[in-house]
Residue, then its C-alpha position, 0 to 999 in steps of 0.5 A: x463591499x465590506x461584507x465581501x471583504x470580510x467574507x475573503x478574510x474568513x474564507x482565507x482563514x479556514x484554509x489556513x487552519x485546514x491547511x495546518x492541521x496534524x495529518x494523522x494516518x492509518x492502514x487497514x489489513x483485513x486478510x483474505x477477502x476477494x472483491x467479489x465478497x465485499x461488494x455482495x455483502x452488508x458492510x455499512x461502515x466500509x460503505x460509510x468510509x466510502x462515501x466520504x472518500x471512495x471505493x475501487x476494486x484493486x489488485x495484488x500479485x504483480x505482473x501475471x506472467x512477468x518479472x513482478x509477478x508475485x504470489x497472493x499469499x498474505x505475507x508477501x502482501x503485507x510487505x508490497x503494501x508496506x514497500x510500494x514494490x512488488x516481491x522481485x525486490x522486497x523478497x518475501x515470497x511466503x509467510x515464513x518471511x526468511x529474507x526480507x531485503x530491506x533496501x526497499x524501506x517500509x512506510x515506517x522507515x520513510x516516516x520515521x527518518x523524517x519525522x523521528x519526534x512523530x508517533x508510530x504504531x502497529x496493532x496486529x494479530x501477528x507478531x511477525x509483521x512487526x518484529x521481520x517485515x517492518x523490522x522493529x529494531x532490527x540492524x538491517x532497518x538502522x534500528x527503526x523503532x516504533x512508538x507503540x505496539x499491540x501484537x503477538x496475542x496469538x503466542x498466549x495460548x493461555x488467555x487465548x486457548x487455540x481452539x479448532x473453530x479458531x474462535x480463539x483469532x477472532x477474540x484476538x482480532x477484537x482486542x486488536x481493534x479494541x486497543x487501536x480504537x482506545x489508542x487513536x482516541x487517547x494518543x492519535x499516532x501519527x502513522x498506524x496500521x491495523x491488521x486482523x486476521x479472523x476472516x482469512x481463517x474461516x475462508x481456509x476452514x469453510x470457503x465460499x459460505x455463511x460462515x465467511x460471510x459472518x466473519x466479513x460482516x463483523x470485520x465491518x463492525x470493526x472498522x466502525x470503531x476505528x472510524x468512530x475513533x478517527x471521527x472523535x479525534x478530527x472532531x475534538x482535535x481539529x486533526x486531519x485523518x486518512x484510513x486506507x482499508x484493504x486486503x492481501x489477496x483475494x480467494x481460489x475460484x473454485x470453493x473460495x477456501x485457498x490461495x496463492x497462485x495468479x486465478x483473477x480472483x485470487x488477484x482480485x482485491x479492492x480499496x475503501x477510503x476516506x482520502x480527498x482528491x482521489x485521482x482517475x487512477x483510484x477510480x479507473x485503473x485498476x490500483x495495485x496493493x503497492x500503490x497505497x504506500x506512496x498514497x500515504x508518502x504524499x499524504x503525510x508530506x513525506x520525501x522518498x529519496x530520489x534513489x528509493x523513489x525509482x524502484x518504488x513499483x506504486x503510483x500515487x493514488x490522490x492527486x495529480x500524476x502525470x502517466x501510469x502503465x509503463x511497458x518495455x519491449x526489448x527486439x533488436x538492440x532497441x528497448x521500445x519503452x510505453x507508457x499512458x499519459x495522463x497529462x499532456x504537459x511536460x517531457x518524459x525523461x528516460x532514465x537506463x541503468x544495467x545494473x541492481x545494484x541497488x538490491x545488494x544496498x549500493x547505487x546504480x549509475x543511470x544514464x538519461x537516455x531520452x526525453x520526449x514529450x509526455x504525450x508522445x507515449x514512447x521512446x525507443x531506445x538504442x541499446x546496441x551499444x550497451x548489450x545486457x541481460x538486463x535493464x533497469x528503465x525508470x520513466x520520471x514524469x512531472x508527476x510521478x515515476x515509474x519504473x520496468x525492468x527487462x530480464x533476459x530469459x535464460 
């Protein structure tokens, strides 16, 4: 009896001290490597990351042939990860990054916000995804300000000399990779995230070939010492880490060499983590890049305000959630609103707006419309009475949200 109950006692003690230990995480960018690439390849530290956590293929580009659809261009990619929300609301459909519309916040603007004492960092071989997409001190951000930053390598063109094979970006990758490894080890940021550049540059140069393959392979090497790094702080610290490794956008089905437009494989992406409690979504259902923001929220205990919570387009990728898939068909006056269920408890409660106002920084006025149970998946609603060409739909589960919207052709 007593060593029973001593075995209770030290049992309640490891959850406990699990249960209190710092939640560290970080996001890994590796540009342009299709599904296909990575599953044929010799990638031992993905492979490891894997295995504590899980692999799935994944996808980018928003809904093909509908309102979200969004080209698979590395910039726009970035910031779908970085919002949750495809590019019909953050606004950066290319690399030259004009216009972004802040109302949909980053990850770092939901952290920082609710934890201001926490650290956050961005180690990037591109200057841009740190001063216009996360919007480093910017009016537009309220001012957001990181802790750290390791960036704009490829602006010195004196220690970095552009050179046409562009060795000169896989040297910059390294010194990415060499300051996050040292970083985490020494100071441990509480949000990061690491983006390189190189295995894009030799897709576009050389395409399907050796020379993209070697540009892979040591881009593994890379995630070694960053997962190295993390292992030395939860060994040493007693900290809690999550790494989600990802890409941007896939590659042309032809030769491997462009992107950008709506091919599968040019959608077609993948995810490697290390994450516990990784749900039937991650592994079955074909994740979207917008997904990992809300993967990270929920992680690092982080309260998306209700208003930000019914545009965000992710769904959370650990965890329990309640459905996914949502749909709308508009046909006679009736919005035919779907959804797949994956838990048969509760309502589905039915949420209407007709107005985006919340795109100009305001708020729309919604009006509960229906609730039926979750496993009835669909509810159809009479809009005869409020005639629009458009319709904001959100679907709040026990679990989760999601969100359609119906956009009249003109």
């Amino acid at each position: 009896m007593k060593r029973s109950f001593l075995l209770i006692i030290s049992f309640c003690s490891f959850c406990c001290l699990h249960a209190q230990l710092s939640k560290k995480a970080i996001f890994v960018i590796v540009d342009g490597i299709s599904s296909d690439v990575i599953e044929k390849l010799n990638t031992p530290n993905l492979d490891a990351i894997a295995k504590v956590g899980g692999y799935t293929r994944a996808h980018v580009g928003g809904e093909k042939g509908g309102y979200s659809q969004t080209p698979t261009i590395s910039a726009v990619g970035y910031n779908s990860l970085l919002t949750g929300t495809w590019v019909n609301k953050h606004n950066v459909w290319d690399n030259d990054i004009k216009a972004p519309n802040y109302n949909y916040h980053t990850i770092f603007r939901f952290f920082k916000e609710q934890y201001p004492q926490k650290k956050a960092a961005v180690f990037s071989s591109w200057e841009d995804n740190r001063t216009k997409l996360v919007g480093e001190s910017l009016a537009e951000t309220a001012n957001l300000k990181l802790d750290h930053h390791f960036d704009g390598l490829e602006l010195d063109t004196v220690n970095y000399p552009h050179d046409k094979k562009r060795d000169f970006m896989h040297r910059i990758d390294e010194a990415v990779v060499d300051n996050a490894a040292d970083y985490i080890k020494k100071e441990a940021p509480d949000l990061s995230w690491v983006y390189l550049e190189y295995t894009d540059d030799m897709g576009h140069m050389y395409g399907d070939s050796p020379e993209f393959y070697k540009a892979v392979e040591m881009m593994d090497n890379q995630m070694g010492r960053l997962w190295a790094a993390i292992q030395y702080r939860e060994q040493q610290f007693k900290e809690n880490w999550v790494i989600y490794i990802t890409t941007d956008h896939g590659r042309a089905a032809s030769d491997g060499k462009g992107h950008g437009g709506q091919s599968d494989r040019e959608r077609a992406t993948w995810i490697v983590t290390n994450a516990k409690r990784l749900n039937n979504y991650f592994k079955t259902g074909n994740p979207g890049v917008v997904d990992i923001m809300p993967s990270l929220a929920s992680f690092l205990d982080i309260t998306i305000p209700k208003e930000q919570l019914m545009e965000v387009d992710g769904i959370p990728l650990t965890g329990n959630i309640s459905a996914t898939s949502p749909n709308t068909l508009s046909e006679n006056g009736k919005l035919r609103v779907t959804w797949k269920a994956v838990s048969k408890k509760g309502d589905a409660k039915i949420w209407l707006a007709t107005t985006n106002h919340f795109k100009e920084g305001g708020k729309d006025e919604y009006s509960l419309v229906a609730t039926v149970p979750l496993a009835k998946q669909e509810a159809v609603i009479d809009v005869s009475n409020k005639p629009s060409s458009f319709y904001k739909i959100v679907i709040e589960t026990p679990e989760n949200m999601l969100n359609r919207w119906v956009v009249e052709k003109k």
